[in-house]
C-alpha positions as protocol buffer text, in pm:
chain_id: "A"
residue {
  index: 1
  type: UNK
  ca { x: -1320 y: -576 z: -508 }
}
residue {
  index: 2
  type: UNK
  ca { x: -1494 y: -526 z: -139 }
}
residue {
  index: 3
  type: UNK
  ca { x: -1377 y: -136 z: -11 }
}
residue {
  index: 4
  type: UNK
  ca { x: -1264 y: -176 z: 353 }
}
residue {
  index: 5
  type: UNK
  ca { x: -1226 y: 51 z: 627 }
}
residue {
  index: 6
  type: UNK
  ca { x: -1008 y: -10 z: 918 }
}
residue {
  index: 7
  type: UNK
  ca { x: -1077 y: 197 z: 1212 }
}
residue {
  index: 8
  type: UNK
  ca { x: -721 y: 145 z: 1456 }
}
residue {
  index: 9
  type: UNK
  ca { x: -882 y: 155 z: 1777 }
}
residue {
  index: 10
  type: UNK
  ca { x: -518 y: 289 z: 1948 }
}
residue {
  index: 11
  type: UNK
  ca { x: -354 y: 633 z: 1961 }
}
residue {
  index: 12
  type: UNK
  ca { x: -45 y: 702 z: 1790 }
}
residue {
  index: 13
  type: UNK
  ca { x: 199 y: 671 z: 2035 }
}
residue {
  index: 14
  type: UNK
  ca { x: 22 y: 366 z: 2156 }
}
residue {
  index: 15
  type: UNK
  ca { x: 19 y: 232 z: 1771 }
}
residue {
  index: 16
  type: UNK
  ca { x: 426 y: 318 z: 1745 }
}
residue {
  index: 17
  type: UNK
  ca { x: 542 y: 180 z: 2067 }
}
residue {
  index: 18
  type: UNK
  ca { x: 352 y: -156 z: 1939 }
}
residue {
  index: 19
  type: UNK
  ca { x: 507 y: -148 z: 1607 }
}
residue {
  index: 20
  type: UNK
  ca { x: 842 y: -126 z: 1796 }
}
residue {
  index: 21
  type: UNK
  ca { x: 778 y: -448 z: 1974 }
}
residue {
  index: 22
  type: UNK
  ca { x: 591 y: -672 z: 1707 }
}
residue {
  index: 23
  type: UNK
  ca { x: 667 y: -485 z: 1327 }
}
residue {
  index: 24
  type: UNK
  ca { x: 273 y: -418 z: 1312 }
}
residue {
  index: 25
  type: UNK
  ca { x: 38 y: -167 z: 1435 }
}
residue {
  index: 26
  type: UNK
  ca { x: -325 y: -314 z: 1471 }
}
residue {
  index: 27
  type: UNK
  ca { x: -480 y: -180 z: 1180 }
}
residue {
  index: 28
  type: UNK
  ca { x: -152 y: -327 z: 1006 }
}
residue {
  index: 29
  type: UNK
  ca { x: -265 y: -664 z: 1131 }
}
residue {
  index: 30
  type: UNK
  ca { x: -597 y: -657 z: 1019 }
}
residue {
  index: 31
  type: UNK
  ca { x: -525 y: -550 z: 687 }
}
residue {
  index: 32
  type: UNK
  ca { x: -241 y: -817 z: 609 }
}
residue {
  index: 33
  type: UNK
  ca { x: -586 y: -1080 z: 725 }
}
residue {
  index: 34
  type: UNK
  ca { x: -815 y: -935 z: 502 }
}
residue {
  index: 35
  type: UNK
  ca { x: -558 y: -907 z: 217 }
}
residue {
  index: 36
  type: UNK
  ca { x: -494 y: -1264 z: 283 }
}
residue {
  index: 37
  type: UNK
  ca { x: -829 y: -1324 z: 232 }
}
residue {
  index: 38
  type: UNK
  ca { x: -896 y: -1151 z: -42 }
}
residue {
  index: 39
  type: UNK
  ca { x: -662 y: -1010 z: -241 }
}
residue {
  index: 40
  type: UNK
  ca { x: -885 y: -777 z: -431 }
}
residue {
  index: 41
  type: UNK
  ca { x: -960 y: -602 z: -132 }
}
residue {
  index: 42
  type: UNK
  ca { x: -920 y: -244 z: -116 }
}
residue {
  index: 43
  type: UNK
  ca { x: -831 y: -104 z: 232 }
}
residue {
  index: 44
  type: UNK
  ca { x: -835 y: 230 z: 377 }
}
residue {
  index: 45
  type: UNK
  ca { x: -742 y: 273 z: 744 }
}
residue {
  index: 46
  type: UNK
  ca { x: -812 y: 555 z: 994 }
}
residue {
  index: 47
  type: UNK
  ca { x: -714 y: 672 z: 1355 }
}
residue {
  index: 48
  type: UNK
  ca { x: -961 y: 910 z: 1516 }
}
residue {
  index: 49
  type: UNK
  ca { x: -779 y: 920 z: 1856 }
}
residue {
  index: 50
  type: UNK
  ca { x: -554 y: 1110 z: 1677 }
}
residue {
  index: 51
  type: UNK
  ca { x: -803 y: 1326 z: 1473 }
}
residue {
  index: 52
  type: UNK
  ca { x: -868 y: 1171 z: 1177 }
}
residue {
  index: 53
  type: UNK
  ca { x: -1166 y: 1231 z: 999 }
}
residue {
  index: 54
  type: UNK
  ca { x: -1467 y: 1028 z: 976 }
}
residue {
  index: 55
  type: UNK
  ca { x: -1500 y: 987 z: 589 }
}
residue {
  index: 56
  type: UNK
  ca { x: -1846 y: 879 z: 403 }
}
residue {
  index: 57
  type: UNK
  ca { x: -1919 y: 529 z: 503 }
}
residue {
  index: 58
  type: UNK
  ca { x: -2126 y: 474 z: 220 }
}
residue {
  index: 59
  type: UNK
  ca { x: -1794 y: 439 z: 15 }
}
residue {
  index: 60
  type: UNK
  ca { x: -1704 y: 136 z: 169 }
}
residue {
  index: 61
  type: UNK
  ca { x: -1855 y: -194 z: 162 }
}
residue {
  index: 62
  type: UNK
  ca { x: -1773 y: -269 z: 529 }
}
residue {
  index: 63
  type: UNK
  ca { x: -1617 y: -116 z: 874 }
}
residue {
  index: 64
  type: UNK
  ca { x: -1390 y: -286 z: 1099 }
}
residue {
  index: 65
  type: UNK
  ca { x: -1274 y: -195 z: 1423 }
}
residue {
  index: 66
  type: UNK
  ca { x: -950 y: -295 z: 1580 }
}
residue {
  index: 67
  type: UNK
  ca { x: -857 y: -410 z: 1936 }
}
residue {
  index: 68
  type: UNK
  ca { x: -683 y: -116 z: 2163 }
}
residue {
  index: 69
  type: UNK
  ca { x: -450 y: -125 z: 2437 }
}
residue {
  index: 70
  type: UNK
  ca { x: -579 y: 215 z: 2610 }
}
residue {
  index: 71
  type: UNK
  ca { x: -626 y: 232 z: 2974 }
}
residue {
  index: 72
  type: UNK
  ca { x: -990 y: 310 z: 2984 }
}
residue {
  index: 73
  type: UNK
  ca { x: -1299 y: 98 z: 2896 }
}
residue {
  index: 74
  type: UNK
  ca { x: -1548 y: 160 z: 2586 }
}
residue {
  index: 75
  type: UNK
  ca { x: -1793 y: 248 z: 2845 }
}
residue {
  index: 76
  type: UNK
  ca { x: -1570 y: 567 z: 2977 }
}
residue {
  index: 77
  type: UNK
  ca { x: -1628 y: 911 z: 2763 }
}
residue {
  index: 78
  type: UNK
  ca { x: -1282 y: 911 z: 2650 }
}
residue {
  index: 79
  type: UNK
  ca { x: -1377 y: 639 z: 2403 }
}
residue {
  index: 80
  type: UNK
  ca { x: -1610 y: 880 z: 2217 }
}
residue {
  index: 81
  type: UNK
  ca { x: -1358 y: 926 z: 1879 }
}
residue {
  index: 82
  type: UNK
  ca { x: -1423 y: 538 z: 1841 }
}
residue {
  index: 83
  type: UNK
  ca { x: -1782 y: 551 z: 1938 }
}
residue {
  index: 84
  type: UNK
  ca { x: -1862 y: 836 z: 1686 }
}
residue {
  index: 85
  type: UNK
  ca { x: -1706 y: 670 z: 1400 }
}
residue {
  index: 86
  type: UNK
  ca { x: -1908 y: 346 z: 1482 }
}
residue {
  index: 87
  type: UNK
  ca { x: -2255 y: 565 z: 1500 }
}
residue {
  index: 88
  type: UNK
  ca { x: -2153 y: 673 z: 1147 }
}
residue {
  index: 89
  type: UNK
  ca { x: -2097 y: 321 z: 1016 }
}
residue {
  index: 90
  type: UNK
  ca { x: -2418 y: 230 z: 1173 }
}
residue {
  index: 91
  type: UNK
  ca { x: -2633 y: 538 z: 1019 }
}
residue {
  index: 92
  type: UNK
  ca { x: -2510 y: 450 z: 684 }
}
residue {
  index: 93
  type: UNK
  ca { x: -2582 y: 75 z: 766 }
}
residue {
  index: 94
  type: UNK
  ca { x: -2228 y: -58 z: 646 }
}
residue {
  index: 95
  type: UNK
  ca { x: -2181 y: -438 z: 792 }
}
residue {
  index: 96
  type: UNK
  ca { x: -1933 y: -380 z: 1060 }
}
residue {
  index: 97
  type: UNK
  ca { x: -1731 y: -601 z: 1274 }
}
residue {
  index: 98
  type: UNK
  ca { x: -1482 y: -577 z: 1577 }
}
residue {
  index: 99
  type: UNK
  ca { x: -1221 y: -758 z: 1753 }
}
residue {
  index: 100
  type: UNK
  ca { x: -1193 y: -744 z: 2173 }
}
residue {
  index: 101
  type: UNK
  ca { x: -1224 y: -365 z: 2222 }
}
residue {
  index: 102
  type: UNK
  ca { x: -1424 y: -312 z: 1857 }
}
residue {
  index: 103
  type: UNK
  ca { x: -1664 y: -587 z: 1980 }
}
residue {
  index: 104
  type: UNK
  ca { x: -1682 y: -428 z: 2370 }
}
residue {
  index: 105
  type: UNK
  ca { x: -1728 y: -74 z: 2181 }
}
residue {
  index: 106
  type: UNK
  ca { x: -2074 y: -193 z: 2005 }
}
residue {
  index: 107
  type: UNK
  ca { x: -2171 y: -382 z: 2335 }
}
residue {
  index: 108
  type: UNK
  ca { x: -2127 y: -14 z: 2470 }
}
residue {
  index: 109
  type: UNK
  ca { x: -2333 y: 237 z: 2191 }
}
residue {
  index: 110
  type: UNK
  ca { x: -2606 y: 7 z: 2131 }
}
residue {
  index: 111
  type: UNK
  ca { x: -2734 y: 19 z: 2528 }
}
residue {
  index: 112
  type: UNK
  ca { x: -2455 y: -254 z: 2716 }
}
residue {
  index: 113
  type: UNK
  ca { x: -2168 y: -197 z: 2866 }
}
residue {
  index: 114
  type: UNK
  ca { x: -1849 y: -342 z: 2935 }
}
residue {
  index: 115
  type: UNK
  ca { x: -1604 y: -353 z: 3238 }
}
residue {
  index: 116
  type: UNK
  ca { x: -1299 y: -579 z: 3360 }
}
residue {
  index: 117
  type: UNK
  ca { x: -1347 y: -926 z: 3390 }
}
residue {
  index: 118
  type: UNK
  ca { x: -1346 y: -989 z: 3730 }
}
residue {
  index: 119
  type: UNK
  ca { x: -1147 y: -1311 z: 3580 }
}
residue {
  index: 120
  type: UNK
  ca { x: -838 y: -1105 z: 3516 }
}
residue {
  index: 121
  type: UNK
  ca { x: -649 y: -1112 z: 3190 }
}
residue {
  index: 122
  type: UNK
  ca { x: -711 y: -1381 z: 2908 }
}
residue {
  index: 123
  type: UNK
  ca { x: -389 y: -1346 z: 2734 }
}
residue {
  index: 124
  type: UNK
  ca { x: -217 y: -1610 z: 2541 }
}
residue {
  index: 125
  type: UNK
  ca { x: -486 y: -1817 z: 2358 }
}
residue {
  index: 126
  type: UNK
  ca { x: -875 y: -1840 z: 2424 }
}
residue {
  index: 127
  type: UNK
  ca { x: -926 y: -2191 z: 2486 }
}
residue {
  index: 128
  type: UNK
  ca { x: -1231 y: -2375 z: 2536 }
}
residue {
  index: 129
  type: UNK
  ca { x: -1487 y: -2165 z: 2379 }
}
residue {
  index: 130
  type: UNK
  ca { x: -1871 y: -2325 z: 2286 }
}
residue {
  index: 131
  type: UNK
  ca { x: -2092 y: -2227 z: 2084 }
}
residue {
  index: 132
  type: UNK
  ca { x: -2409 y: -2082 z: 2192 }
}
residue {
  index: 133
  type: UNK
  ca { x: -2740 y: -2248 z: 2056 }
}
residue {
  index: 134
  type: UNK
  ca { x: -2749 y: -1934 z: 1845 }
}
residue {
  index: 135
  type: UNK
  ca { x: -2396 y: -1991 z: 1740 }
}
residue {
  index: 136
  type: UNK
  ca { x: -2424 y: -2331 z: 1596 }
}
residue {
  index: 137
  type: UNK
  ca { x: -2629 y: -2186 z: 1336 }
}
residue {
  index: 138
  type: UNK
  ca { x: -2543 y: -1814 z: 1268 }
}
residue {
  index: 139
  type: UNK
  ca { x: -2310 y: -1756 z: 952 }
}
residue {
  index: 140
  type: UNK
  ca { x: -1981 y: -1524 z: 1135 }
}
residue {
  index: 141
  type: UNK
  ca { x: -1927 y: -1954 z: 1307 }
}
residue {
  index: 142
  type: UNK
  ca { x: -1989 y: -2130 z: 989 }
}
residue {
  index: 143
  type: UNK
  ca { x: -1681 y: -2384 z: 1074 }
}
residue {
  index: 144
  type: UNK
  ca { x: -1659 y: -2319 z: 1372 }
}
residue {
  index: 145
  type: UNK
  ca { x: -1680 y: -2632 z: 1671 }
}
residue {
  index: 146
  type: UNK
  ca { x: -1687 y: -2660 z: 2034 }
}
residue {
  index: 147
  type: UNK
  ca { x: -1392 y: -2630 z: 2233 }
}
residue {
  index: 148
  type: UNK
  ca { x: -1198 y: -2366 z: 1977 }
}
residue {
  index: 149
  type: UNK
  ca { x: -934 y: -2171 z: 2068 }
}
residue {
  index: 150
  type: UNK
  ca { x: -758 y: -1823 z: 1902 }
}
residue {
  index: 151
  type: UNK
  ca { x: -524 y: -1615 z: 2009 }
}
residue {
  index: 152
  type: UNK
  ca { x: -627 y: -1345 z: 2262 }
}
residue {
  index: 153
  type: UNK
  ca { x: -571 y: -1063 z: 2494 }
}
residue {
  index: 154
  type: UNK
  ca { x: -752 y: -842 z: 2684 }
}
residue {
  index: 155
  type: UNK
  ca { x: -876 y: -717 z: 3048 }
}
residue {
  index: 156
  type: UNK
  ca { x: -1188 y: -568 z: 2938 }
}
residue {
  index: 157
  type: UNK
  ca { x: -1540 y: -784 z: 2829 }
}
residue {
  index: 158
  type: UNK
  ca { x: -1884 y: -757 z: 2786 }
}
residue {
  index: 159
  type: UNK
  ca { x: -2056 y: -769 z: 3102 }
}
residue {
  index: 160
  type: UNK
  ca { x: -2437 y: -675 z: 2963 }
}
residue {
  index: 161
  type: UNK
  ca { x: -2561 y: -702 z: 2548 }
}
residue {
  index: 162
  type: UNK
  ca { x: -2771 y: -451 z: 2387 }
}
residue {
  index: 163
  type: UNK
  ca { x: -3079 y: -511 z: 2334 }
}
residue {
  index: 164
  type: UNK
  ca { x: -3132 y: -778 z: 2041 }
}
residue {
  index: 165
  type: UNK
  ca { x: -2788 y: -901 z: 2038 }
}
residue {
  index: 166
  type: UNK
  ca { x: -2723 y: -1277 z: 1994 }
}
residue {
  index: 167
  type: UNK
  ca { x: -2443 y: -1436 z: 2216 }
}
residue {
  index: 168
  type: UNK
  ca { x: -2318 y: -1689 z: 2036 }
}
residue {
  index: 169
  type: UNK
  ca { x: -2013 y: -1792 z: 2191 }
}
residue {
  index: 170
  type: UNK
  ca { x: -1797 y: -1809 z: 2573 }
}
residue {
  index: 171
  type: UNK
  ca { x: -1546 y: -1949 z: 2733 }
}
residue {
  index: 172
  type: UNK
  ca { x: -1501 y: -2020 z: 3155 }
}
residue {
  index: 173
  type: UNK
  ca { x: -1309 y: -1694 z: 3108 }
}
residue {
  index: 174
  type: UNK
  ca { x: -1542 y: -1442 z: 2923 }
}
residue {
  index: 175
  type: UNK
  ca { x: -1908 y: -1530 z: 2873 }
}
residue {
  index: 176
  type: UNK
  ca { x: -1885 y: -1344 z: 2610 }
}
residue {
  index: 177
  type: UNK
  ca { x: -1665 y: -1523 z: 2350 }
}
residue {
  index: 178
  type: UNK
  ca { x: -1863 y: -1343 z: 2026 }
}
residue {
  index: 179
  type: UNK
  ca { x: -2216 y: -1202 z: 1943 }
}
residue {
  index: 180
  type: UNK
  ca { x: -2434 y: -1023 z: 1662 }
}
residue {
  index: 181
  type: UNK
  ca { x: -2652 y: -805 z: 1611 }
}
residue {
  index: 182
  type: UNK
  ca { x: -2904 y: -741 z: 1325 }
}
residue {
  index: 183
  type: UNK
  ca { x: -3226 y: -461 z: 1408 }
}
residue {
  index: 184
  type: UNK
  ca { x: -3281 y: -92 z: 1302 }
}
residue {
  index: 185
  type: UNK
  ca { x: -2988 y: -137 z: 1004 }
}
residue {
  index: 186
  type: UNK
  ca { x: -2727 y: -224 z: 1252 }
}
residue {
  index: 187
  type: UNK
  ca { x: -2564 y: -550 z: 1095 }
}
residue {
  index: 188
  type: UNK
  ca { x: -2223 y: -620 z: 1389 }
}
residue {
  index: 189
  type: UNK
  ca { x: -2060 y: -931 z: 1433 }
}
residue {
  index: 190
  type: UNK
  ca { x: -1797 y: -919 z: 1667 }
}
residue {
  index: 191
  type: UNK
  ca { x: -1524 y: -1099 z: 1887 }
}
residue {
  index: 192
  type: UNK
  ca { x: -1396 y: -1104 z: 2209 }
}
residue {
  index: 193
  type: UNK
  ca { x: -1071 y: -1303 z: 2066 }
}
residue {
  index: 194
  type: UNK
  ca { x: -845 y: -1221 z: 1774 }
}
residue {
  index: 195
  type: UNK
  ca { x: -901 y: -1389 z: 1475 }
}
residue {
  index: 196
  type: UNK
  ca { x: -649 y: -1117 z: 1288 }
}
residue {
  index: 197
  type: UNK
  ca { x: -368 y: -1234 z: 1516 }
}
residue {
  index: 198
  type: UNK
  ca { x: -129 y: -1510 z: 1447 }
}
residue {
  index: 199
  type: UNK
  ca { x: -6 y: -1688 z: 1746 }
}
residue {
  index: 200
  type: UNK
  ca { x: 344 y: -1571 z: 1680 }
}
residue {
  index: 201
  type: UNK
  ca { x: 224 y: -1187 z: 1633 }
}
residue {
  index: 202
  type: UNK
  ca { x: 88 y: -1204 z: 1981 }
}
residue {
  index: 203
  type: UNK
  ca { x: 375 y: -1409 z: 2137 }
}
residue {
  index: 204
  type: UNK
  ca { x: 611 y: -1168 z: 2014 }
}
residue {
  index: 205
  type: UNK
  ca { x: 387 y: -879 z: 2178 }
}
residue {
  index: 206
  type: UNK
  ca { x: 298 y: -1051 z: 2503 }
}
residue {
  index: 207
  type: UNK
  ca { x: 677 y: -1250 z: 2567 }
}
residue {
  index: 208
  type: UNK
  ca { x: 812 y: -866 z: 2502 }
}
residue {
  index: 209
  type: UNK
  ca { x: 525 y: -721 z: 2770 }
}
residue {
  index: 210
  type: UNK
  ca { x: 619 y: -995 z: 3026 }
}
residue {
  index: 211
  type: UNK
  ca { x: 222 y: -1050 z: 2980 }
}
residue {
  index: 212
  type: UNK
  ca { x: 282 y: -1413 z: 3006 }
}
residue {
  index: 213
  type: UNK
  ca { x: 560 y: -1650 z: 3125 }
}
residue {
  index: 214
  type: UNK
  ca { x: 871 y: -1698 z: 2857 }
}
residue {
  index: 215
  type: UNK
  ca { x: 729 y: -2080 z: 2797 }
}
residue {
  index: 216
  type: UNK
  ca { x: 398 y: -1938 z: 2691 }
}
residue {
  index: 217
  type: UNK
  ca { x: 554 y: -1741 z: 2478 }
}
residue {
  index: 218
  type: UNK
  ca { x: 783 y: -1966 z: 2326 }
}
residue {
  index: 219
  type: UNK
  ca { x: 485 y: -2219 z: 2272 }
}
residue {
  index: 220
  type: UNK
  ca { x: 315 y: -1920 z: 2102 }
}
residue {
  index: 221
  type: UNK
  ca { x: 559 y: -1820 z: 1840 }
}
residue {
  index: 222
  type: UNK
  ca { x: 577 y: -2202 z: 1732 }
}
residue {
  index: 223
  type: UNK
  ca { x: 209 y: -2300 z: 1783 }
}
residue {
  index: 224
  type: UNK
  ca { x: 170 y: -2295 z: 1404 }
}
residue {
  index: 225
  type: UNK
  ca { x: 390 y: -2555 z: 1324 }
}
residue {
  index: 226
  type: UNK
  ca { x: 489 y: -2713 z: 1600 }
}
residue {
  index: 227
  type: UNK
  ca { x: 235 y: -3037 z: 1749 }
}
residue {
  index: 228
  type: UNK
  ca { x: 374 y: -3011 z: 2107 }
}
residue {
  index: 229
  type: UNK
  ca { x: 402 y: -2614 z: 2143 }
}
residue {
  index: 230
  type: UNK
  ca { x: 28 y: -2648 z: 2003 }
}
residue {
  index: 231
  type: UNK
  ca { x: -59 y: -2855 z: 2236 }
}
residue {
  index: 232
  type: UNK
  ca { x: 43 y: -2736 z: 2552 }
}
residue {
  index: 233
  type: UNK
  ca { x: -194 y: -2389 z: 2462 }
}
residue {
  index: 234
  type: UNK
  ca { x: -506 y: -2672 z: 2417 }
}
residue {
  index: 235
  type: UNK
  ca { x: -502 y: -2592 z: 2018 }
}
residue {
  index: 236
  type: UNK
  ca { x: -333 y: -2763 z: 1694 }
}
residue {
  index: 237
  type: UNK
  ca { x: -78 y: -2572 z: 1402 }
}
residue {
  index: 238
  type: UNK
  ca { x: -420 y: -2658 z: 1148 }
}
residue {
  index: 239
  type: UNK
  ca { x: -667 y: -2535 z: 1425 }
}
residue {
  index: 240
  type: UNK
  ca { x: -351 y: -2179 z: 1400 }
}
residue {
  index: 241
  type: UNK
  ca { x: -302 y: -2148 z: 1047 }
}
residue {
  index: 242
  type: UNK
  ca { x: -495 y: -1877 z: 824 }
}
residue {
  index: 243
  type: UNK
  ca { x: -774 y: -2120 z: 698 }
}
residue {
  index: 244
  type: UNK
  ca { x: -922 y: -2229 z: 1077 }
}
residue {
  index: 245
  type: UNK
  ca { x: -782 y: -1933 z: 1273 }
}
residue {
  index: 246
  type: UNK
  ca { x: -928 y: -1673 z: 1053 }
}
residue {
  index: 247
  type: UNK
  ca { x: -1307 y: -1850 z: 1029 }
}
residue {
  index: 248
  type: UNK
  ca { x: -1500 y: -1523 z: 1115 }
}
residue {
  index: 249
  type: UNK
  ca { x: -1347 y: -1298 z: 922 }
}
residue {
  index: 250
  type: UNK
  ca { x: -1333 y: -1505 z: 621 }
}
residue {
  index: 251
  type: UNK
  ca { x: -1716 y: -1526 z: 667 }
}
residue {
  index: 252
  type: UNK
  ca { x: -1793 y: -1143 z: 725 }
}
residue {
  index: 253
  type: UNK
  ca { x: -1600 y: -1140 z: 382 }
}
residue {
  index: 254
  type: UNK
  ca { x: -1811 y: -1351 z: 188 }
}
residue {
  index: 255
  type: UNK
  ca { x: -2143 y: -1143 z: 314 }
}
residue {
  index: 256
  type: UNK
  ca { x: -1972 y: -825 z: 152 }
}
């Protein structure tokens, strides 16, 4: 019965205009994946852009940390709520990992940084991504092969690693697709993509934004069942459903 905490990476009145649009708030998302997962799994989720408290990390058996849709990147001060609550996890060396900004946020504390891509947005579907030489071995891509794609969205990325971190994968959009670290007690894995998301939870979001033309959208919400839809983003429905699309997070379970 693996204790989870869920750090939602957006404000509240980010978090409820979301909600509005898609019927989930991040941390929502997340949750629902890990549940999915594992249904034993107990989950406890805090905001600290909106003052929540940082509780004792040695109560959980892991930390994760959401996307966000702020305007500013994890390198800018305002990101310090998030950045303090990571330290903690770290300190009390609880195996933590992040999607987009959770992953850019570690990239950030641990001596990189992060920045827009001078690529644009990614938003839609992350297509194309390899695996590193690293990757093809390391346990968060057990399952994984060349040329995945998940859904994704984002403006921000990785532009430098910390120190000891291991890329291990990219895409012609983002070099860095995913990476790990393990030194001093830090044990991250994180991703530039959204394992957590369905295609359909991020249609709904990005068709409502006007993110991405009404097509993509439409292939989105039927990308899970439907070969042609599928197709057209460069993925499959069995390369979308739970089992594929949820690879590293299934495996960050396991380690708990």
């Amino acid at each position: 019965m693996p204790r989870i905490l869920i750090v939602e990476s957006n404000p509240y009145d980010v978090s409820k205009a979301l909600a509005a649009r898609t019927g989930a708030t991040l941390a929502d998302v997340y949750a629902a994946s890990l549940t999915t997962i594992d249904g034993t799994a107990e989950i406890e989720i805090i905001s600290p852009y909106d003052g929540d408290d940082t509780p004792d990390m040695t109560e959980f058996d892991g930390v994760v940390f959401t996307g966000s849709s702020v305007e500013w990147n994890t390198d800018d001060d305002r990101a310090a709520p998030l950045a303090d609550v990571m330290r903690a996890a770290f300190a009390a060396g609880r195996p933590v990992i992040g999607s987009c900004n959770g992953m850019q946020l570690a990239a950030s504390i641990l001596g990189g940084s992060s920045a827009a891509s001078p690529n644009g947005r990614e938003d839609g579907m992350a297509t194309g991504i390899e695996l590193t030489e690293a990757g093809r071995s390391h346990p968060m891509m057990a399952g994984r092969r060349d040329g995945f794609a998940v859904p994704c969205t984002h403006r921000d990325e990785v532009v430098r690693l910390p120190e000891g971190a291991v890329r291990l994968a990219g895409n012609g959009h983002s070099e860095v697709q995913a990476f790990a670290i393990d030194r001093d007690g830090i044990d991250f894995w994180g991703m530039q993509y959204h394992p957590e998301f369905s295609p359909s939870y991020v249609g709904r979001y990005l068709g409502d934004m006007h993110r991405v033309p009404p097509q993509v959208a439409d292939d989105l919400m039927l990308a899970e069942r439907d070969d042609a839809a599928a197709l057209r983003l460069s993925t499959s429905p069995a390369d979308q459903g739970d089992a594929v699309r949820m690879l590293e997070l299934r495996n960050w379970m396991a380690r708990l």
